[in-house]
C-alpha positions in Angstrom: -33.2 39.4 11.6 -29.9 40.6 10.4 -28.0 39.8 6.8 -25.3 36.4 6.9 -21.9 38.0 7.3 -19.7 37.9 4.6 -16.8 35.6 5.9 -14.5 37.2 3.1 -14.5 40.9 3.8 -15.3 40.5 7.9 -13.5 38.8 10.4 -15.1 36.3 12.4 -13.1 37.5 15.6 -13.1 41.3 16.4 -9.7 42.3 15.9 -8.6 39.2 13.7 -8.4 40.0 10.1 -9.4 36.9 7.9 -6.0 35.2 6.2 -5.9 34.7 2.4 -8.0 31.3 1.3 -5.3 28.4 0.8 -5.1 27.1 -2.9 -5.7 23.9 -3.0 -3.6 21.6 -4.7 -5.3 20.1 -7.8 -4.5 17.9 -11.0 -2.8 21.0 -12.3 -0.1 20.9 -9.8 1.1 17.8 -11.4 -1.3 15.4 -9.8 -2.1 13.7 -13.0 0.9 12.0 -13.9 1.0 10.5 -10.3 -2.5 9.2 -10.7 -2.6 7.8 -13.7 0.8 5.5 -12.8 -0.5 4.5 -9.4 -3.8 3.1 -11.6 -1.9 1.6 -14.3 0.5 -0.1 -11.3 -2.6 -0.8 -9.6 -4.6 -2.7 -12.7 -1.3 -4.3 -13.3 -1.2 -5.9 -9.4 -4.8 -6.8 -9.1 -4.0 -8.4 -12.7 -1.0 -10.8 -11.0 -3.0 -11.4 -8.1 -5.7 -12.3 -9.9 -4.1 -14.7 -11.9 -2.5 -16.6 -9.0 -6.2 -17.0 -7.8 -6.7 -18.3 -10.9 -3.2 -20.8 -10.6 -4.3 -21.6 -6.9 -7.6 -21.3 -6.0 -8.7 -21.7 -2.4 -11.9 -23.8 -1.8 -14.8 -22.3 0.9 -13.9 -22.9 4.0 -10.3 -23.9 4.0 -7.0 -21.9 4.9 -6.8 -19.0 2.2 -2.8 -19.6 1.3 -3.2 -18.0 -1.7 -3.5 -14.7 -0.4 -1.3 -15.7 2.2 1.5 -15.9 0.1 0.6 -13.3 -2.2 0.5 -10.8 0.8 3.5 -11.9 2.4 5.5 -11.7 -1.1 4.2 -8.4 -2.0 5.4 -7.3 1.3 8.9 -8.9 1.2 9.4 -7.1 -2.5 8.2 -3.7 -0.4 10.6 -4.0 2.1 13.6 -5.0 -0.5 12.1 -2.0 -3.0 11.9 0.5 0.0 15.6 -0.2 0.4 16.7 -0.1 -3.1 15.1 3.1 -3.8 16.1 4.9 -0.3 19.5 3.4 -0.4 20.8 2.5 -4.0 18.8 4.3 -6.5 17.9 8.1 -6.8 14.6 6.9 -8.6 12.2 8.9 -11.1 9.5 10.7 -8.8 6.9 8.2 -10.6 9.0 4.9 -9.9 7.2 4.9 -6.3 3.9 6.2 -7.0 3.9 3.5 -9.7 5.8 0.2 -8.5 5.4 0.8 -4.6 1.8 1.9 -4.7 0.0 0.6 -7.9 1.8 -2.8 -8.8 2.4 -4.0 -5.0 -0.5 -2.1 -3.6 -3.0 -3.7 -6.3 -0.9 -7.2 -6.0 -1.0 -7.3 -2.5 -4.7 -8.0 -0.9 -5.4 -6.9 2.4 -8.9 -6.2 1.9 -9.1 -9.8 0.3 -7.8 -10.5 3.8 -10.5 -9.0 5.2 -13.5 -10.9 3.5 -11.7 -14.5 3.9 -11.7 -13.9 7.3 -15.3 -12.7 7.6 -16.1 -15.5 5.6 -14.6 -18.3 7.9 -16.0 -16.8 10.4 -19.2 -16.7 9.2 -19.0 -19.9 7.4 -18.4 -21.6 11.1 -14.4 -21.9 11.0 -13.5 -18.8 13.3 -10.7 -20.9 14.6 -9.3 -20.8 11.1 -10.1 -17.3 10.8 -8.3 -16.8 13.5 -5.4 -18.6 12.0 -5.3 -16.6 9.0 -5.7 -13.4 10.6 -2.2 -13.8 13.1 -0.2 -15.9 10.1 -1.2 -13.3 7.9 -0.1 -10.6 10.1 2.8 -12.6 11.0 4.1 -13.2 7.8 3.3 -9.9 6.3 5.4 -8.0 9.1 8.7 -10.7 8.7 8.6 -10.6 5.3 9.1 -6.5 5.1 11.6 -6.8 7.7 13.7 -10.0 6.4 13.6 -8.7 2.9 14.8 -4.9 4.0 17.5 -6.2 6.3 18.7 -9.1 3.6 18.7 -6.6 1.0 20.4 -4.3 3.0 23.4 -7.0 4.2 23.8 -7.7 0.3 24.2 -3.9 -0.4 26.6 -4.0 2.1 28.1 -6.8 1.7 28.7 -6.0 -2.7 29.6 -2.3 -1.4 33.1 -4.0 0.6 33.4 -6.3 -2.3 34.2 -3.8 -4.9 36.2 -1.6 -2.6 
């Protein structure tokens, strides 16, 4: 039986010598800043969504348009944010991490999605399931889209105006 080869000082191919171990970037790298604004964002979504469940509750069984229109308004302020900050305004490197990410990530509810539709489905209304899972879909993809090209057009349009 021979000794384990030491994968630091040997190379694995004959002839190949082994390349320097990549650092890994950590919460030293400036990490932590990033973090902790997409999780304050975050708490502050899931907070608003929250509290349109709670203004609009859905009852078992029927069409979930709460988080219907929660999705598909998070995703139209994406699309007009996505613009704004591409576009407009040279943001702060934690502006997207915080707004994009935390507060429209943790507003908007895809995984919600997910378990309304597993539980009309289950619950014996796949055809509403159904539904929900195109509208959804549907509405989430226009919404980006309309709000990126209308916000766009107003750019526009406000850039010719003040020329």
């Amino acid at each position: 039986m021979t000794a384990p080869r030491d994968q630091t000082t040997e190379p694995t191919v004959p002839g190949v010598t082994p390349s320097a171990p990549t650092r890994r970037r950590g919460l030293a790298d400036g990490q932590a800043p990033v973090i902790a604004v997409v999780a304050a964002g975050g708490a502050l979504g899931a907070m608003a969504r929250y509290g349109a469940s709670l203004l609009w509750p859905t009852a078992p069984g029927t069409f979930p348009w709460t988080t219907l229109v929660v999705n598909a308004a998070g995703c139209a302020v994406i699309g007009a944010f996505m613009v704004v900050i591409t576009d407009v305004w040279a943001a702060h490197r934690l502006v997207r991490p915080f707004f994009g990410t935390g507060v429209l990530g943790g507003f908007t509810t895809f995984s919600t999605y997910s378990v309304d539709i597993h539980q009309l489905v289950q619950g014996g209304h796949a055809r509403t399931g159904l539904a929900y899972l195109a509208a959804t879909l549907f509405a989430a993809l226009a919404a980006v889209w309309l709000a990126a090209a209308a916000t766009r057009g107003l750019i526009s349009w406000r850039t010719r105006r003040t020329k």
